[in-house]
C-alpha positions in Angstrom: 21.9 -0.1 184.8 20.0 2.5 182.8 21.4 1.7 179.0 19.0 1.3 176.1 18.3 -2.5 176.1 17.4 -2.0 180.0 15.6 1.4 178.8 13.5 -0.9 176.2 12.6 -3.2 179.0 11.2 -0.8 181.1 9.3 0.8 178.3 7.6 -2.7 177.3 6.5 -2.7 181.4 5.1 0.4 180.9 3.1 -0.2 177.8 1.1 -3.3 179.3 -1.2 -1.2 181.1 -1.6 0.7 178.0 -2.4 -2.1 176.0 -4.7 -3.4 178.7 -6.8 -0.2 178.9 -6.8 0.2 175.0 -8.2 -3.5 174.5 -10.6 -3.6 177.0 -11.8 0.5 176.5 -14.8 0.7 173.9 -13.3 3.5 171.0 -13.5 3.7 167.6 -10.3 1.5 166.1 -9.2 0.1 169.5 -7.8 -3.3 167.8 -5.2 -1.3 165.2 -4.0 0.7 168.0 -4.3 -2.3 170.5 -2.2 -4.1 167.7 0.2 -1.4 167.2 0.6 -1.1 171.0 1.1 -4.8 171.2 3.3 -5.5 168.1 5.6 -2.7 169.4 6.0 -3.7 172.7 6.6 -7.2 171.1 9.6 -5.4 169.1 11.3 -4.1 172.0 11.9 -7.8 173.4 13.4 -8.8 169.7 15.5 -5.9 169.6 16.4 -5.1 173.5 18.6 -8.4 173.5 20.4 -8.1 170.1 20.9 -4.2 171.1 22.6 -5.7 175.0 24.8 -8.5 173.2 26.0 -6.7 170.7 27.0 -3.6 172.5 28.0 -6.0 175.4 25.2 -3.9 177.8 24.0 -7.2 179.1 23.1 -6.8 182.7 21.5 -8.1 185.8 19.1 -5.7 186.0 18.3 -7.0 182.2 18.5 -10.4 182.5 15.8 -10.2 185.4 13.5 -7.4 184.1 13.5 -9.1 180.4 11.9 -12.3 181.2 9.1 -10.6 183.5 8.7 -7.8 181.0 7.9 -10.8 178.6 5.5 -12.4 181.1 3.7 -9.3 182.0 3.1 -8.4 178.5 1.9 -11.9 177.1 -0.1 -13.1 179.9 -1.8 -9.1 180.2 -2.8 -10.0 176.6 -4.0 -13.4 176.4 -6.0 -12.3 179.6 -7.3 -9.0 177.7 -8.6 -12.0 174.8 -10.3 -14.1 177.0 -12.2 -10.5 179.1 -12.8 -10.1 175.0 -14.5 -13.5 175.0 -11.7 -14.1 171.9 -9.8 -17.0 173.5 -11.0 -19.8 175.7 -9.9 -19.0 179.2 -8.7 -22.4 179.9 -6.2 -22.3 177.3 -5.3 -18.7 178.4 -4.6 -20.5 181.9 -2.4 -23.4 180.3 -0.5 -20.9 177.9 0.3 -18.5 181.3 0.8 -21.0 183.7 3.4 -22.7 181.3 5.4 -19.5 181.5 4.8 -19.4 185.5 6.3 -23.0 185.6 9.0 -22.2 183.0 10.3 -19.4 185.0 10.6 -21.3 188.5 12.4 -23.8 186.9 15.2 -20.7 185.7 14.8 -19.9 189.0 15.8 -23.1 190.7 18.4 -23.5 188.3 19.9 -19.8 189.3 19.7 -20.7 192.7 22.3 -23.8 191.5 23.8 -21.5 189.2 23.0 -22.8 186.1 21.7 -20.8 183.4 18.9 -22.0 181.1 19.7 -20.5 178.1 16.1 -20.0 175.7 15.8 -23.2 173.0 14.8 -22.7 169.6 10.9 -24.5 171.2 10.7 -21.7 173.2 11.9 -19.2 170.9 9.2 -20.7 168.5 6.7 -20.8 171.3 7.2 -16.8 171.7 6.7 -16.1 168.3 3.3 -18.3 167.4 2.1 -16.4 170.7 2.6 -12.9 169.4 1.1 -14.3 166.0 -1.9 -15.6 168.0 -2.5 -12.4 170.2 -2.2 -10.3 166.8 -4.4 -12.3 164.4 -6.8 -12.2 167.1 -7.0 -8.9 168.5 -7.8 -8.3 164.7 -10.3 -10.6 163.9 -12.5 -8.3 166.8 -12.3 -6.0 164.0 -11.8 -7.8 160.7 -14.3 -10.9 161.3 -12.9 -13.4 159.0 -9.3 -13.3 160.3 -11.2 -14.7 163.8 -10.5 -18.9 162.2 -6.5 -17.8 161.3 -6.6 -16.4 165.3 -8.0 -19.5 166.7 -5.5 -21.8 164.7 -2.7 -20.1 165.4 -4.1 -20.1 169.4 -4.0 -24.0 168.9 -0.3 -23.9 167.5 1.2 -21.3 170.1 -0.9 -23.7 172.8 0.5 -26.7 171.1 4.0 -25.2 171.0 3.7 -23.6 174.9 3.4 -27.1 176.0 6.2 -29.0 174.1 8.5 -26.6 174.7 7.5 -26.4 178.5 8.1 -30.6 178.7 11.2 -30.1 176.5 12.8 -27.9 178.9 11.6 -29.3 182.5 13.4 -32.9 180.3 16.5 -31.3 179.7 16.7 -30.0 182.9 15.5 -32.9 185.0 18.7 -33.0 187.0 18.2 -29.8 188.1 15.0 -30.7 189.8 16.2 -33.6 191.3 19.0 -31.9 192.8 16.2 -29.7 194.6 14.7 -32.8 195.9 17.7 -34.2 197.4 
């Protein structure tokens, strides 16, 4: 259970409160450490899942801490922006709730044993998020990055949606194998 992807895992868990406090604490520079905070923990989800396939260290433990380590640290930011007054709190509530609804289908799908692997949409979807969180926690700081933040909020809400409907569609008979 305790290898170094699972290790990674648990340290990304464990830097959400960090990054939490450090936004939302008044201190000289708190957006480059917030950022740095943030861009690592965001690191540790690229590499934790190259480091378990390639040393063949995927594991249970993994494949269920990942995904919430990835939830807890997106939604703790987005959530930070909005207490920041940097992003709208209704798209904050779209762009988390997306993830909530994401995530019970997987887990309907478990419960039938199927396996929904991540899609290149949701793969995209993670990555415009980490862009939005980091160009905006830095236009707090550096002002004119603030329009770059807000468009690329509009593009990771834009892509949080379509990949959400492209993966409830793929999966449709999973859901109506629930109903029945």
């Amino acid at each position: 259970m305790w290898n170094l992807p699972n290790s990674l895992t648990v340290l990304r868990i464990f830097m959400v409160p960090l990054l939490v406090v450090i936004l939302l604490t008044e201190f000289p520079d708190k957006e480059f450490w917030g950022l740095a905070i943030f861009l690592l923990a965001a690191l540790t989800d690229l590499i934790d899942g190259i480091i378990a396939r390639r040393t063949g260290k995927v594991t249970v433990t993994g494949t269920l801490l990942d995904p919430l380590a990835d939830k807890l640290l997106m939604s703790a930011a987005f959530i930070s922006l909005v207490e920041l007054g940097l992003a709208p709190a209704w798209m904050v509530t779209v762009i988390v709730g997306r993830e909530f609804a994401v995530t019970a289908l997987r887990m309907v799908a478990m419960a039938r044993n199927v396996a929904i692997a991540a899609n290149w949409w949701g793969k995209s979807k993670t990555g415009s998020q980490v862009i939005a969180v980091s160009l905006l926690i830095l236009g707090k700081k550096l002002g004119a990055w603030m329009i770059l933040g807000q468009i690329a909020l509009w593009i990771a809400l834009t892509l949080s949606i379509i990949s959400m409907v492209i993966y409830f569609w793929q999966n449709r008979e999973i859901l109506s194998e629930a109903e029945a």
